[in-house]
C-alpha positions as a Markdown table, in Angstrom:
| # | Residue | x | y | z |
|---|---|---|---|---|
| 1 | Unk | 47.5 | -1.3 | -160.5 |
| 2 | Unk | 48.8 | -1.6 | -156.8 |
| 3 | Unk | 46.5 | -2.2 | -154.3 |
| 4 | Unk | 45.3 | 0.6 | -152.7 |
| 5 | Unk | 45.5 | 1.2 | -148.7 |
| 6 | Unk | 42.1 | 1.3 | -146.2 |
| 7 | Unk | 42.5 | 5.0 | -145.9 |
| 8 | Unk | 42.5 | 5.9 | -149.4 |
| 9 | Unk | 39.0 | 3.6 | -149.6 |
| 10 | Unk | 37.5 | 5.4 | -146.8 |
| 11 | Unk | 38.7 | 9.0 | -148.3 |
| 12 | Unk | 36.9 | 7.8 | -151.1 |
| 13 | Unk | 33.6 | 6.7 | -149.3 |
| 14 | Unk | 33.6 | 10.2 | -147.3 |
| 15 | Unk | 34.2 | 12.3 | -150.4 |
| 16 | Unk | 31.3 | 13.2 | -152.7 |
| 17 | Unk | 31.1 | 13.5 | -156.4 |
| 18 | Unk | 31.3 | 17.7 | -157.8 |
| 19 | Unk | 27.9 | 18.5 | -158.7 |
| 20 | Unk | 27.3 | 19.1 | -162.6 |
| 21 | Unk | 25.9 | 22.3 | -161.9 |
| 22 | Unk | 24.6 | 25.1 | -158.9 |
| 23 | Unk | 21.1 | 23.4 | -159.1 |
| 24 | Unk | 22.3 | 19.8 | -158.1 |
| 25 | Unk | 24.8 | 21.5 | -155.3 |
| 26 | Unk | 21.6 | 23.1 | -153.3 |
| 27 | Unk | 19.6 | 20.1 | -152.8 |
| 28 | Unk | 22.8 | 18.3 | -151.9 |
| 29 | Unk | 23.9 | 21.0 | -149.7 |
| 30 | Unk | 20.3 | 21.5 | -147.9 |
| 31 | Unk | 20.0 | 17.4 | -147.4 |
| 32 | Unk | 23.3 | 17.3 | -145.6 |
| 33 | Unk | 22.1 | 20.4 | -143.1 |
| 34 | Unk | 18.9 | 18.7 | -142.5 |
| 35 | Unk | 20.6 | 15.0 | -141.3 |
| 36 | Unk | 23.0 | 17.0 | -139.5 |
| 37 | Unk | 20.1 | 19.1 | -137.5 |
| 38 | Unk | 18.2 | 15.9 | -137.1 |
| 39 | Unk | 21.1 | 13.9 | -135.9 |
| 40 | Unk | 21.6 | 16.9 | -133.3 |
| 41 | Unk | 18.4 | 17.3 | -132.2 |
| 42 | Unk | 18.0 | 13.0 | -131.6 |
| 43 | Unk | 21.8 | 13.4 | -129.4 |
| 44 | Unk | 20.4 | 16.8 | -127.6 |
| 45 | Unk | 16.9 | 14.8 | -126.7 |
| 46 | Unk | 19.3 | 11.9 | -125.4 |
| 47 | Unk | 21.2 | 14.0 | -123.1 |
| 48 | Unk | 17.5 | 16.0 | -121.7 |
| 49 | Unk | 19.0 | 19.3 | -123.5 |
| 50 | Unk | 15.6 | 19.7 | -124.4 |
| 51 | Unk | 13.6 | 19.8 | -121.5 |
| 52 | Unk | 16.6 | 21.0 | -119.0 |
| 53 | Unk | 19.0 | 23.8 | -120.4 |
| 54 | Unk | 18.0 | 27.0 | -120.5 |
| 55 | Unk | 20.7 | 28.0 | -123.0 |
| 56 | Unk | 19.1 | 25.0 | -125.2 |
| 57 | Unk | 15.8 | 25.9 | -124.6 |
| 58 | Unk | 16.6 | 29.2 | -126.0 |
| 59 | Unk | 18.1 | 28.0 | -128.8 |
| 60 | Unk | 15.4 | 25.5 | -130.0 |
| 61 | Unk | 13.1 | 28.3 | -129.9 |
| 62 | Unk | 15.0 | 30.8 | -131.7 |
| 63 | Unk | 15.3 | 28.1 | -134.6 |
| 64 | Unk | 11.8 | 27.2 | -134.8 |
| 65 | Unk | 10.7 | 30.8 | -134.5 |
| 66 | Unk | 13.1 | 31.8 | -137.8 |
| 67 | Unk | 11.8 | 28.6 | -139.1 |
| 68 | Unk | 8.3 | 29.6 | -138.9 |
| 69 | Unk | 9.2 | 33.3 | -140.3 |
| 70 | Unk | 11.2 | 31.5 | -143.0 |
| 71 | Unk | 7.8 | 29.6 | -144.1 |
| 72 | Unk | 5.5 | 33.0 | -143.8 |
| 73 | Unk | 7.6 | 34.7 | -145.8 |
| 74 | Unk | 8.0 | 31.9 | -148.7 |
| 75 | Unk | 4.7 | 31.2 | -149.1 |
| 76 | Unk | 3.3 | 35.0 | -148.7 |
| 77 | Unk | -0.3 | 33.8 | -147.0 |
| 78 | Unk | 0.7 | 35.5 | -143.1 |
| 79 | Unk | 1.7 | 38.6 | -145.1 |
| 80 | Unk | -1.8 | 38.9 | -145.7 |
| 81 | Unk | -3.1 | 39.2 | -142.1 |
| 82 | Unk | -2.5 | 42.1 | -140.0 |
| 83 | Unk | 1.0 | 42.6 | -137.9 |
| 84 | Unk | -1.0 | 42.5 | -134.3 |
| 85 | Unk | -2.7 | 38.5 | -135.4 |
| 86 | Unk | 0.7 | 37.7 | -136.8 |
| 87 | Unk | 2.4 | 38.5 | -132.9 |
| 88 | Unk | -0.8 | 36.9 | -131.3 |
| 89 | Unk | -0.4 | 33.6 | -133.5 |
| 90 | Unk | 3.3 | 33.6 | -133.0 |
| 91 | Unk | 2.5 | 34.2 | -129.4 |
| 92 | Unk | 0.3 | 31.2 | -129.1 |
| 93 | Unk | 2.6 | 28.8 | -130.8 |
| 94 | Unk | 5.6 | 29.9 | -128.7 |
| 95 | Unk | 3.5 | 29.2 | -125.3 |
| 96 | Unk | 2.5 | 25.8 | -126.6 |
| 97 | Unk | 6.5 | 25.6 | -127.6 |
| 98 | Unk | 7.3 | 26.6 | -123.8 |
| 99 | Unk | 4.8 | 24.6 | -122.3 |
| 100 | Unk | 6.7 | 21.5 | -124.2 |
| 101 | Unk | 10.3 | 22.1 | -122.4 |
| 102 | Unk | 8.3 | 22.2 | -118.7 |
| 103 | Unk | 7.8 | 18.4 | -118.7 |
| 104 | Unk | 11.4 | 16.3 | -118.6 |
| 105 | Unk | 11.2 | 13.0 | -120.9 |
| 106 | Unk | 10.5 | 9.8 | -119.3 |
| 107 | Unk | 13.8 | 8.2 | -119.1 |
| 108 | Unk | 12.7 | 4.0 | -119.7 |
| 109 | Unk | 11.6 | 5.1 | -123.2 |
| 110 | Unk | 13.6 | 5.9 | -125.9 |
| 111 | Unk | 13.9 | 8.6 | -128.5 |
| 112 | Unk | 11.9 | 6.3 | -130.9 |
| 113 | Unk | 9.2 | 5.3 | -128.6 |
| 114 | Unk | 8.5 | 8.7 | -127.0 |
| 115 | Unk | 8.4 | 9.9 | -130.8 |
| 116 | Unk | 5.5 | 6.9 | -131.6 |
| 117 | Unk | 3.6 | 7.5 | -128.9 |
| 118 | Unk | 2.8 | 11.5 | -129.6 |
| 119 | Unk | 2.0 | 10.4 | -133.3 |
| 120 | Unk | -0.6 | 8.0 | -132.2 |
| 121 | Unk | -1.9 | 10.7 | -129.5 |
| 122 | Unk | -2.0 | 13.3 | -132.8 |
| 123 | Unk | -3.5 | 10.6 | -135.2 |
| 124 | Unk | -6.7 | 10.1 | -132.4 |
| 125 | Unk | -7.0 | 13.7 | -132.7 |
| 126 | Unk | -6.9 | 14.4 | -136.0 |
| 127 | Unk | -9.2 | 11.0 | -137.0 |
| 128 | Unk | -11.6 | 12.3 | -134.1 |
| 129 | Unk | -11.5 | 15.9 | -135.4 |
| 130 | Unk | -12.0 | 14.5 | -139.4 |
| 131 | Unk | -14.9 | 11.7 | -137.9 |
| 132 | Unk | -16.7 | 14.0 | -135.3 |
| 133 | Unk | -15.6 | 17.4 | -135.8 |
| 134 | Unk | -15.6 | 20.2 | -133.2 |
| 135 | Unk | -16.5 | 17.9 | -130.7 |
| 136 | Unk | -14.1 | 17.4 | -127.7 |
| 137 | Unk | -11.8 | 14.4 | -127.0 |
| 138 | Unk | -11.7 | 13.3 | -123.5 |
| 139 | Unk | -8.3 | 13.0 | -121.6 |
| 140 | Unk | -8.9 | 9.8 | -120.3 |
| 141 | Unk | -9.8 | 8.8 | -124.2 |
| 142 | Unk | -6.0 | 10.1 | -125.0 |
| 143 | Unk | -4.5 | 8.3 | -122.0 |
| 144 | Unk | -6.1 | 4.8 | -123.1 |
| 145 | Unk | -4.7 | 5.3 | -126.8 |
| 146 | Unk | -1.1 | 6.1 | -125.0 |
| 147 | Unk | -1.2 | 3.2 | -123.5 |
| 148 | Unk | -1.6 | 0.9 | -125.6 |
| 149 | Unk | 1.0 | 1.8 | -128.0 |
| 150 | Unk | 3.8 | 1.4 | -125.6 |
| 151 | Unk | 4.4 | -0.9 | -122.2 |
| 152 | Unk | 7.0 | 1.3 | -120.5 |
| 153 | Unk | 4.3 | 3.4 | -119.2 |
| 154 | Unk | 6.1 | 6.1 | -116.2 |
| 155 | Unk | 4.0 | 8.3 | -114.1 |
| 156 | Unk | 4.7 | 11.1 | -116.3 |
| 157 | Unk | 3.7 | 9.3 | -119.6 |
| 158 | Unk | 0.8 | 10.9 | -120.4 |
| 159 | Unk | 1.8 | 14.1 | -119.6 |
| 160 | Unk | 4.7 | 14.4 | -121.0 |
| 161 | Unk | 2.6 | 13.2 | -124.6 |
| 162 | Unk | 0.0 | 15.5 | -124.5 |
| 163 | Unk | 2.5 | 18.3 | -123.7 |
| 164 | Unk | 4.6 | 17.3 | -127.1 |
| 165 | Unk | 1.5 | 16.7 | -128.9 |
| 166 | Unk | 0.4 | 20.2 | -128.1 |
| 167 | Unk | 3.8 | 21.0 | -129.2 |
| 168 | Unk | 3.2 | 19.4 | -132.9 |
| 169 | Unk | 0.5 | 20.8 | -133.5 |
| 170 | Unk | 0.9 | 24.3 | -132.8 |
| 171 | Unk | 4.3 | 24.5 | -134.5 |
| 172 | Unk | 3.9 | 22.2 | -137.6 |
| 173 | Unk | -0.2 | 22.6 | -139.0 |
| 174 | Unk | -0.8 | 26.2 | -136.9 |
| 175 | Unk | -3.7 | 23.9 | -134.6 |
| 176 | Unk | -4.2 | 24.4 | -131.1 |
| 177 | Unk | -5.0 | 21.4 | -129.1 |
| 178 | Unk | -7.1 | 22.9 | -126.4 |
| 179 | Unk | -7.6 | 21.7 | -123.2 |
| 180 | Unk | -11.1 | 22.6 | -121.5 |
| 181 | Unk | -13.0 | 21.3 | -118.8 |
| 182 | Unk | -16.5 | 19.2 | -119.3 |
| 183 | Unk | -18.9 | 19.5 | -116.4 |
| 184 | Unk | -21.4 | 17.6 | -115.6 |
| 185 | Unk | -25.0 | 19.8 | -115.7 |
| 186 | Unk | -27.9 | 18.5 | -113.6 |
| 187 | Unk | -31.1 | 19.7 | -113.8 |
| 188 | Unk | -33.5 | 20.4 | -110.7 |
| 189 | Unk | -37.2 | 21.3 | -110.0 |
| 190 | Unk | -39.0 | 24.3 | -109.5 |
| 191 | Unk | -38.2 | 26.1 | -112.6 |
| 192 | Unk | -33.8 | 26.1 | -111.9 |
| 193 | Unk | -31.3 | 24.6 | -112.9 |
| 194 | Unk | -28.1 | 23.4 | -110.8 |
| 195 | Unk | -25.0 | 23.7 | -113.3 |
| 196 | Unk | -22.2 | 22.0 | -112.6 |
| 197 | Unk | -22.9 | 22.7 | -108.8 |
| 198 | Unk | -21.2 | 19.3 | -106.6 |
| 199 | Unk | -20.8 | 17.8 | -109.9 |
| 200 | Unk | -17.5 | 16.1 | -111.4 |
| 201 | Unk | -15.8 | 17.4 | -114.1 |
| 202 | Unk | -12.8 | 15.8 | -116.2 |
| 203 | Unk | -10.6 | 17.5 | -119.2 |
| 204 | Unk | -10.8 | 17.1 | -122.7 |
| 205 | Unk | -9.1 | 18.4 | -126.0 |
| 206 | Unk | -10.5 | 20.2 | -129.1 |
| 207 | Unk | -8.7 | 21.1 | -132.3 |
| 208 | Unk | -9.1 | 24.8 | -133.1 |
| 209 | Unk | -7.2 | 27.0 | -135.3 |
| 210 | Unk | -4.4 | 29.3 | -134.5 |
| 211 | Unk | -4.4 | 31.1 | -137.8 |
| 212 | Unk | -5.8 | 34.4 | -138.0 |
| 213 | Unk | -9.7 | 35.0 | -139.1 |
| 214 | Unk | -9.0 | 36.2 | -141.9 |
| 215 | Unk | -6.1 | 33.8 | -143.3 |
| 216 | Unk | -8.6 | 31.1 | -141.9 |
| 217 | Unk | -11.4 | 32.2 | -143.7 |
| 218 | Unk | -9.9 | 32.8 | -147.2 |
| 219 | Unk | -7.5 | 29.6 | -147.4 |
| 220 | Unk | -9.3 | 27.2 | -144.7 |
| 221 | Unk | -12.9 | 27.1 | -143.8 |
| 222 | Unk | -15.5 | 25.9 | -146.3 |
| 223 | Unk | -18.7 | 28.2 | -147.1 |
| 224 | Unk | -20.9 | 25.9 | -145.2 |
| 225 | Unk | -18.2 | 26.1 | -141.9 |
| 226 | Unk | -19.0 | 30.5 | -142.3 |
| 227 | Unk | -22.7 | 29.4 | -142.1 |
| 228 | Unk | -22.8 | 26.9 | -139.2 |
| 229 | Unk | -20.6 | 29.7 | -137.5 |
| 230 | Unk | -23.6 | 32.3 | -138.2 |
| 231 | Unk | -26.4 | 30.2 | -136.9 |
| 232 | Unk | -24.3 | 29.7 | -133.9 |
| 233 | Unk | -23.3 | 33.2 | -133.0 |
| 234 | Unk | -26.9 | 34.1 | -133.5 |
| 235 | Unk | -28.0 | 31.5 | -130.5 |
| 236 | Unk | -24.8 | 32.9 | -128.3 |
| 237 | Unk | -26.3 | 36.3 | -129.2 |
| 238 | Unk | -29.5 | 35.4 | -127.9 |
| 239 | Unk | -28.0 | 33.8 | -125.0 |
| 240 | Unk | -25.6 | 36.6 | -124.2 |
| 241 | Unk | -29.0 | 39.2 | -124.0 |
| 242 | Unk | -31.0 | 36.8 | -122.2 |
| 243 | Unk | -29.1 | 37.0 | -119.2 |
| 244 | Unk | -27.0 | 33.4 | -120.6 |
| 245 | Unk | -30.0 | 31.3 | -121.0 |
| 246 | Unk | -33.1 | 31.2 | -123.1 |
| 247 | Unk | -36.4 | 28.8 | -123.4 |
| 248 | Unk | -36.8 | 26.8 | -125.9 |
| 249 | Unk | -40.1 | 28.3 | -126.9 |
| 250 | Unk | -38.5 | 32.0 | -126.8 |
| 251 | Unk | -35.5 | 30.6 | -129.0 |
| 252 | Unk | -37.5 | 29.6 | -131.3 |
| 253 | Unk | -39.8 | 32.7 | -131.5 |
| 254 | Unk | -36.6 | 34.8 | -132.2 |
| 255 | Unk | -35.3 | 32.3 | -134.7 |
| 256 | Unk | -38.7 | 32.7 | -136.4 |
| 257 | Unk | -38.4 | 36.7 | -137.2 |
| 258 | Unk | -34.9 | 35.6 | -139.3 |
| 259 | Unk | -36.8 | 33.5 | -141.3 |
| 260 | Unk | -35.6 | 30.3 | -139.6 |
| 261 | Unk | -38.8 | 28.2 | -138.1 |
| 262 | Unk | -38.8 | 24.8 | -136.3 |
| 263 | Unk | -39.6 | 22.3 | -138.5 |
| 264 | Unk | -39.0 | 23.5 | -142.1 |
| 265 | Unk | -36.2 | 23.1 | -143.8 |
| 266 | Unk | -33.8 | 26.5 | -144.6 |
| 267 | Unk | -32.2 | 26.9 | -147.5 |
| 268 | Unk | -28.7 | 28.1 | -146.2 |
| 269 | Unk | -28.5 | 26.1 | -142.9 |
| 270 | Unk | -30.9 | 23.0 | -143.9 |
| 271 | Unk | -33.0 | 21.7 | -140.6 |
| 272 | Unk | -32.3 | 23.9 | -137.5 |
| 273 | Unk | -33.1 | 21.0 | -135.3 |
| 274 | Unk | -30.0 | 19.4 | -136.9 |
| 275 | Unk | -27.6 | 22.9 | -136.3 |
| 276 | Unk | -29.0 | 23.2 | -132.5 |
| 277 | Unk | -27.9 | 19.1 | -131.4 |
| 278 | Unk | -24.6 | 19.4 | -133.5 |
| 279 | Unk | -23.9 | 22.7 | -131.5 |
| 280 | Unk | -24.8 | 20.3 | -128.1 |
| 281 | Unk | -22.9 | 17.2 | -129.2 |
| 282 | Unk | -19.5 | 20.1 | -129.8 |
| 283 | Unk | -20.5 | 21.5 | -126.1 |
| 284 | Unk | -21.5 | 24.5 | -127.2 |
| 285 | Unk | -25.0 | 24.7 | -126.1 |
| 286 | Unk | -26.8 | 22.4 | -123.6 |
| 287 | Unk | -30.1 | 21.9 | -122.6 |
| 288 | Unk | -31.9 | 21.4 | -119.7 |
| 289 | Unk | -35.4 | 20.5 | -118.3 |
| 290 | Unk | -37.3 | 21.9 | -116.0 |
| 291 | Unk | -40.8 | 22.8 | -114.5 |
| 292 | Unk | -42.1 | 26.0 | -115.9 |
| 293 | Unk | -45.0 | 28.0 | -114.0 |
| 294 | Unk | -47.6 | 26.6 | -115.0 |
| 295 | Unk | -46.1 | 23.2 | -113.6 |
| 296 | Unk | -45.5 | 21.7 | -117.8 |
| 297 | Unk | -42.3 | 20.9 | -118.4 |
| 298 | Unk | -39.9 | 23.4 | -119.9 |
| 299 | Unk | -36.8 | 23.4 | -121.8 |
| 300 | Unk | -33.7 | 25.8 | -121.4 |
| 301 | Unk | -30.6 | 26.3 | -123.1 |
| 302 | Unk | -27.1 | 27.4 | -121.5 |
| 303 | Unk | -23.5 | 28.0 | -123.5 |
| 304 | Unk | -21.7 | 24.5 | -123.5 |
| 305 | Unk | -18.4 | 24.5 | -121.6 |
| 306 | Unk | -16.6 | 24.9 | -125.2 |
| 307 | Unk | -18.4 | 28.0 | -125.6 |
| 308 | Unk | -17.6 | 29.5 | -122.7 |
| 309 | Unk | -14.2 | 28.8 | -122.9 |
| 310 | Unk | -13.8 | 29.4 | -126.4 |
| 311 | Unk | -16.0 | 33.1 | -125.9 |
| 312 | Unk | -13.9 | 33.7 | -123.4 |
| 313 | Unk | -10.3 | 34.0 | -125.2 |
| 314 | Unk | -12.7 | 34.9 | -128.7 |
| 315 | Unk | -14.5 | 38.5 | -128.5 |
| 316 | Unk | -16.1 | 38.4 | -131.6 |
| 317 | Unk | -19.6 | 38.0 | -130.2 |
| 318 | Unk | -19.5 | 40.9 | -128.0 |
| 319 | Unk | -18.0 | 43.0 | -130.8 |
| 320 | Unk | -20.5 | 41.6 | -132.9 |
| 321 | Unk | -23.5 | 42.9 | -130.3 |
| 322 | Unk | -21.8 | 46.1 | -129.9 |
| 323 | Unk | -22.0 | 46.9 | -133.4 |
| 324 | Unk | -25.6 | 45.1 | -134.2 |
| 325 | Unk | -27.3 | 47.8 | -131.4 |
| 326 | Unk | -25.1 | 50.8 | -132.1 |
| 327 | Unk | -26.3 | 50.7 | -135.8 |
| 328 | Unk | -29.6 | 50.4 | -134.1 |
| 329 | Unk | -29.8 | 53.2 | -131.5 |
| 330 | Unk | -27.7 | 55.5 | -134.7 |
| 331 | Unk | -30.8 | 54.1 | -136.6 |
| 332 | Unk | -33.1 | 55.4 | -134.5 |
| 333 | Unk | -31.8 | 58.1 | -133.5 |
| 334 | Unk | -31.0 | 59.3 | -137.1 |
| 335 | Unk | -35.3 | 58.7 | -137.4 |
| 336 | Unk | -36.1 | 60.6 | -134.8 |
| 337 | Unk | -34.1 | 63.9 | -136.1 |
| 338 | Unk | -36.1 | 62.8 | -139.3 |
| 339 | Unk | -39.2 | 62.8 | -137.9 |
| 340 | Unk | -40.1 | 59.4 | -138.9 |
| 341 | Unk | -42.4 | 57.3 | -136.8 |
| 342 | Unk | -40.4 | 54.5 | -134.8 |
C-alpha cells in the first residue's frame, strides 16, 4: 500500500460513516444542528450580539419563541389551556426574555464564568424555594451567593445575573422569578398602626408559576397546595371586606362559622395556627399589635407585601367575592319572590 497524503487523512477524519438506516441519520443529523447552534450562540455572546444588536435580538427571540411552540405542541399539555393564558404566558416569558438583552455582559468574565455564576444564583433559588417554599429570597442573599462564586466581580455583576437568571427560568421550567419589595411594618399606640411609613425597604425574589391555572392545577400543584390556597383566599377575603385589616379576635370568629376554630385540629388543613404563621413567614399576612379601647392589647392582621403584589397582577380573589355575594343577593332575592323568611 502507498502511503497515503495529510489531506486524504483529514478527508477522512471530516467525513462520517452512511448511517445503516433513517432512524440512526436523525439523531446524527439533530446532534450536529445542536453543536452548531451552541457553538453560535457561545461566538454571538463573545462578540455582545446578545445584549447589543437589534437584528440579533430579534432573532434570538424568534428562535426561542418557535422553540417554545415547538415543545407545546409535542407534548399537547398548553393545548389544553385556553388561547388568551397561552398569549399571557408567552407574553410573560417574552418580557422576562427582553428584560435579559437590556443589561450588556460584564466584559472581565468569560462566557464560562458568566454561565456559572447564573446557575449558582438559580440553584439558591430553587434549594430556597424546595427548603422554605413560597417564602421570598432577599437580594442581598443573591448578591452574597454571586459573589462568592466568582472574583471578577464588575459593578454590573449582580445585575446582569439576576437579569439572566430571570431569563432561565422563565424560558426553560415556565417559573417566574419575581421581584417584590419587603417593607419594614412598625407598629404604634393608640389603636393604629404605621405601615411601612419612614421605614426601609429592600427587594427580594419568589418563585411563582407562569403556567396557566388550569395546566398548573392538573399537572403541577399537589391536593394539599389547592388547600393551603383555600385557607388563604378565605383570610384575603376577609381582609379585602374588612376594609384590608381584621382583629385577631374577629378572624377568628369568622373562621369559626366554617368550621375552622383556634385550637383544634381540622381535618383538611390540620392546625390553623400553623396555616396563619406559614402565610406570615411567605409575606402574605402580617401582624401587628396594638392598644385596643379598652387599653388591652390587640392584635391585627394586614396582606403581606407578597400578597399585595401578587393580588395585584392575580384577580382571582375579587372574582372570587364577586361571585360569592352575587349568588347571595340572587339567593335572596330568589327567597324573597318565594316568600320565604330571610
Amino acid at each position: 500500500m502507498g502511503r497515503r497524503s495529510k489531506c486524504a487523512y483529514r478527508a477522512e477524519e471530516q467525513s462520517e460513516p452512511e448511517p445503516d438506516s433513517e432512524d440512526e441519520a436523525e439523531p446524527r443529523t439533530r446532534s450536529k444542528r445542536l453543536r452548531k447552534a451552541s457553538k453560535e450562540d457561545v461566538n454571538a455572546e463573545k462578540m455582545g450580539k446578545g445584549s447589543q444588536g437589534k437584528g440579533g435580538s430579534s432573532r434570538a427571540q424568534a428562535a426561542q419563541k418557535a422553540g417554545r411552540s415547538a415543545c407545546q405542541q409535542s407534548d399537547g399539555v398548553m393545548g389544553e389551556a385556553d388561547a388568551a393564558d397561552v398569549e399571557k404566558y408567552e407574553k410573560q416569558v417574552n418580557f422576562y426574555i427582553t428584560e435579559g438583552d437590556t443589561l450588556q455582559a460584564p466584559a472581565k468574565l468569560s462566557v464560562e464564568e458568566r454561565d456559572k455564576v447564573i446557575r449558582e444564583a438559580m440553584r439558591l433559588m430553587l434549594f430556597k424555594q424546595h427548603s422554605k417554599p413560597d417564602q421570598p429570597v432577599r437580594r442581598q442573599e443573591i448578591v452574597d451567593a454571586i459573589n462568592s462564586t466568582t472574583l471578577h466581580r464588575p459593578s454590573n455583576l449582580s445585575s446582569y445575573v439576576i437579569k439572566q437568571a430571570q431569563r432561565r427560568f422563565a424560558e426553560v421550567m415556565g417559573l417566574e422569578m419575581k421581584e417584590i419589595e419587603l417593607k419594614v411594618h412598625l407598629s404604634q399606640g393608640k389603636g393604629k398602626s404605621k405601615l411601612g411609613g419612614g421605614s426601609s425597604s429592600s427587594s427580594a425574589y419568589v418563585l411563582r408559576s407562569l403556567l396557566p391555572a388550569s395546566i398548573r392545577e392538573k399537572y403541577v400543584e399537589a391536593g394539599n397546595v389547592q388547600y393551603d390556597k383555600g385557607f388563604a383566599m378565605v383570610v384575603f377575603s376577609l381582609l379585602a371586606t374588612n376594609a384590608g385589616k381584621i382583629s385577631d379576635g374577629d378572624l377568628w370568629a369568622y373562621l369559626e362559622q366554617i368550621g375552622v376554630t383556634k385550637g383544634e385540629v381540622h381535618p383538611t388543613f390540620g392546625k390553623p395556627e400553623l396555616q396563619l404563621d406559614t402565610m406570615e413567614k411567605q409575606k402574605y399576612l402580617f401582624h401587628t399589635k396594638c392598644v385596643g379601647n379598652d387599653g388591652g392589647e390587640v392584635l391585627e392582621y394586614y396582606a403581606g407585601d407578597n400578597a399585595i403584589d401578587e393580588m395585584r397582577q392575580d384577580a382571582s380573589v375579587k372574582d372570587w367575592l364577586k361571585e360569592v355575594f352575587s349568588d347571595k343577593r340572587s339567593s335572596v332575592r330568589q327567597a324573597a319572590a318565594d316568600g320565604e323568611e330571610l
